[in-house]
FITORPA-220646 format. One line per 2 residues: number of its first residue (from 1); their letters; for each residue x, y, z of C-alpha. Coordinates in steps of 0.05 Angstrom, whole numbers, padded with zeros to 5 digits. Last residue first. Example, Ala and Ser with C-alpha at 12.3 -4.5 7.8 and 13.67 -1.06 7.14 Angstrom:
BEGIN
2) SA) 00273 -00021 00143 ~ 00246 -00090 00156 .
***
This chain:
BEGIN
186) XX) 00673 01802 01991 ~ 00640 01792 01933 .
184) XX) 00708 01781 01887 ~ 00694 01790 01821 .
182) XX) 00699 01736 01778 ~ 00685 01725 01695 .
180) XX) 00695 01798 01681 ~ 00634 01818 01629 .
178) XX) 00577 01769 01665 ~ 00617 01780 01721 .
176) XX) 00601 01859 01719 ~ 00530 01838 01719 .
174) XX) 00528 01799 01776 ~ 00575 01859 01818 .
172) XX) 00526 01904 01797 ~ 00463 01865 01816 .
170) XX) 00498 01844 01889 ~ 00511 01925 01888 .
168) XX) 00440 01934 01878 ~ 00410 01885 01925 .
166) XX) 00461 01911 01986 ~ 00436 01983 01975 .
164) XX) 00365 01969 01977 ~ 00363 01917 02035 .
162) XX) 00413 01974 02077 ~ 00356 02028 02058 .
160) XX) 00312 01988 02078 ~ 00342 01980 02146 .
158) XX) 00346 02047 02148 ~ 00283 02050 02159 .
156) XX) 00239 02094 02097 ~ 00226 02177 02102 .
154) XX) 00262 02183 02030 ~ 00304 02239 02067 .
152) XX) 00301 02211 02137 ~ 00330 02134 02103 .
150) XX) 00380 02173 02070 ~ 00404 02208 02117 .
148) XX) 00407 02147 02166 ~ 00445 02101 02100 .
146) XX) 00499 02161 02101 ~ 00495 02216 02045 .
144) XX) 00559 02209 01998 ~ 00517 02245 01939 .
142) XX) 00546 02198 01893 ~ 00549 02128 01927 .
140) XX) 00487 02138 01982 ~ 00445 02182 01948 .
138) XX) 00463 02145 01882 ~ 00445 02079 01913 .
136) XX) 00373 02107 01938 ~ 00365 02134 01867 .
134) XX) 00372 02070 01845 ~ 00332 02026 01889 .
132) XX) 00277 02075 01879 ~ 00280 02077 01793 .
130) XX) 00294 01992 01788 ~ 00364 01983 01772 .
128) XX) 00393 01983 01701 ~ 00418 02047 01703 .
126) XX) 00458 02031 01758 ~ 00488 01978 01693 .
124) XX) 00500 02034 01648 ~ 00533 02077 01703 .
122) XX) 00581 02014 01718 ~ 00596 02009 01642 .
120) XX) 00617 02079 01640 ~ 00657 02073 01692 .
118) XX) 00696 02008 01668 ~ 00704 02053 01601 .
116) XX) 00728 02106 01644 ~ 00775 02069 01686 .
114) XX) 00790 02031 01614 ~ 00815 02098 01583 .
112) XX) 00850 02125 01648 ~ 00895 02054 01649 .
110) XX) 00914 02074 01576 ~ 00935 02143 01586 .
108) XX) 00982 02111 01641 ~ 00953 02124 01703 .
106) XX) 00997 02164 01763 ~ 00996 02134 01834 .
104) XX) 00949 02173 01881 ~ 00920 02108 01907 .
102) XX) 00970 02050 01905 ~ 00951 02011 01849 .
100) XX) 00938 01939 01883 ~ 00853 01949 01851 .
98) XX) 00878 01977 01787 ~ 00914 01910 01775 .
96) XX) 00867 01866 01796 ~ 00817 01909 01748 .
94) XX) 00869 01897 01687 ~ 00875 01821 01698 .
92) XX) 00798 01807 01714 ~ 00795 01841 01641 .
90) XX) 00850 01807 01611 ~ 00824 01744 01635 .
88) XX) 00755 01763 01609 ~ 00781 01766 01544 .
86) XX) 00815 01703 01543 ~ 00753 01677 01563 .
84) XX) 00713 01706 01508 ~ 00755 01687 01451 .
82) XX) 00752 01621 01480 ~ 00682 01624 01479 .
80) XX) 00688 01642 01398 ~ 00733 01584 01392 .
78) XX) 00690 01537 01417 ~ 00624 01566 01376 .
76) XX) 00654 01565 01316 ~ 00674 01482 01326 .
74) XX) 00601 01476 01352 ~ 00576 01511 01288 .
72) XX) 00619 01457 01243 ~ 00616 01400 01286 .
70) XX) 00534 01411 01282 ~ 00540 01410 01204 .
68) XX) 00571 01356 01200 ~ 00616 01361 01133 .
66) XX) 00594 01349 01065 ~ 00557 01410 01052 .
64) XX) 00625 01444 01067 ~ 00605 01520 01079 .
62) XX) 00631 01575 01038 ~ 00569 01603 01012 .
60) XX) 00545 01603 01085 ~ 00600 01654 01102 .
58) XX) 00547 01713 01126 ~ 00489 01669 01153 .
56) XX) 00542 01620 01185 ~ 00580 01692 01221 .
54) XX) 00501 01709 01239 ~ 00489 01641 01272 .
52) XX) 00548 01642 01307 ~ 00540 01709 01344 .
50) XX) 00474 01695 01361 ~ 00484 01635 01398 .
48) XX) 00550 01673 01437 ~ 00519 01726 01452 .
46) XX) 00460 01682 01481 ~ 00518 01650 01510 .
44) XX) 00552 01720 01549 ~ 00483 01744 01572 .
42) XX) 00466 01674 01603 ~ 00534 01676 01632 .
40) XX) 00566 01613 01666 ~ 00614 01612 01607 .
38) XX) 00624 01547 01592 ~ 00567 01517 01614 .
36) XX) 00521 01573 01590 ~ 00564 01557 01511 .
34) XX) 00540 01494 01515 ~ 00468 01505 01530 .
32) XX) 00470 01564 01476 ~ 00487 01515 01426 .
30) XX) 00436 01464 01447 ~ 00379 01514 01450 .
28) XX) 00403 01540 01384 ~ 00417 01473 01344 .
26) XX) 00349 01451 01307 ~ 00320 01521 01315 .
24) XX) 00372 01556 01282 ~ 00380 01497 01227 .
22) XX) 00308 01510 01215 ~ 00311 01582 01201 .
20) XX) 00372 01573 01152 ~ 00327 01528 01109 .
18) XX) 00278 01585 01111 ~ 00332 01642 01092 .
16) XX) 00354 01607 01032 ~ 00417 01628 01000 .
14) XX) 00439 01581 00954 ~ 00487 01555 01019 .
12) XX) 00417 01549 01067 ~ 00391 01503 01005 .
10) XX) 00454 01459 01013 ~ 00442 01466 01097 .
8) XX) 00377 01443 01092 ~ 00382 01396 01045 .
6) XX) 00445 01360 01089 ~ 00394 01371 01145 .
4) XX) 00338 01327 01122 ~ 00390 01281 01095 .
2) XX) 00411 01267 01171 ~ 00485 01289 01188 .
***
């Protein structure tokens, strides 16, 4: 650790708000590369960045001036992605399992809680997509109209229709990795 950054992090500890600036910009862009190597998730390691940073802001009075500082956030940041990974095992986990449920089979109160928090997420993301691309998915996955009724109701080919459809389930199934890990795009 340079003396520069010893200072920093010492006046960082008193409280400093400055000193705690430059330490972000010294180590964010390397932090977050780390943690996008790991994860594969720009989403997940700019999380990841910020979630460090505000767990030093809020324990800074009991940081080791003494220590490297860099160990020290690159050591919060490890177990933080492994936090993450271990989550999105469970995840992948859970929506393997839904997907070999025989249909019909009764859910556990549980299982019905994450359908409808995976459903809610899945609204949140169509809500995402640009304003024709989405209401040509929700014609197509709500209203059950075919990609021919679609494409004489928005008076479009259906070829477009096809393009539109395929470009926002690519975007929901790259989103729902972000939270998943791997989803299967076949």
């Amino acid at each position: 650790m340079t003396e520069r950054e010893k200072i920093l992090v010492r006046l960082m500890k008193a409280g400093n708000s400055y000193a705690f600036e430059q330490l972000y910009f010294s180590y964010s862009k390397k932090l977050y590369n780390f943690a996008l190597s790991v994860l594969r998730c720009r989403e997940d390691a700019e999380g990841i960045v910020q979630n460090v940073f505000v767990k030093i802001w809020e324990t800074r009075s009991e940081i080791n001036t003494e220590l490297s500082f860099g160990a020290f956030i690159f050591r919060i940041a490890k177990n933080m992605m492994l936090n993450q990974l271990k989550k999105r095992i469970n995840e992948r986990r859970y929506i393997n399992y839904l997907l070999t449920t025989p249909e019909g089979s009764p859910l556990s109160v549980e299982d019905e809680i994450n359908f409808l928090e995976l459903n809610v997420e899945i609204e949140s993301i169509v809500g995402e997509l640009p304003e024709k691309r989405r209401e040509i998915f929700r014609l197509s996955r709500e209203v059950g109209l075919t990609y021919r009724e679609i494409a004489e109701k928005k008076n479009i080919s259906v070829n477009t229709v096809n393009t539109q459809i395929s470009k926002s389930l690519e975007y929901i199934r790259d989103r729902l990795a972000c939270k998943f890990y791997v989803i299967d795009k076949t």
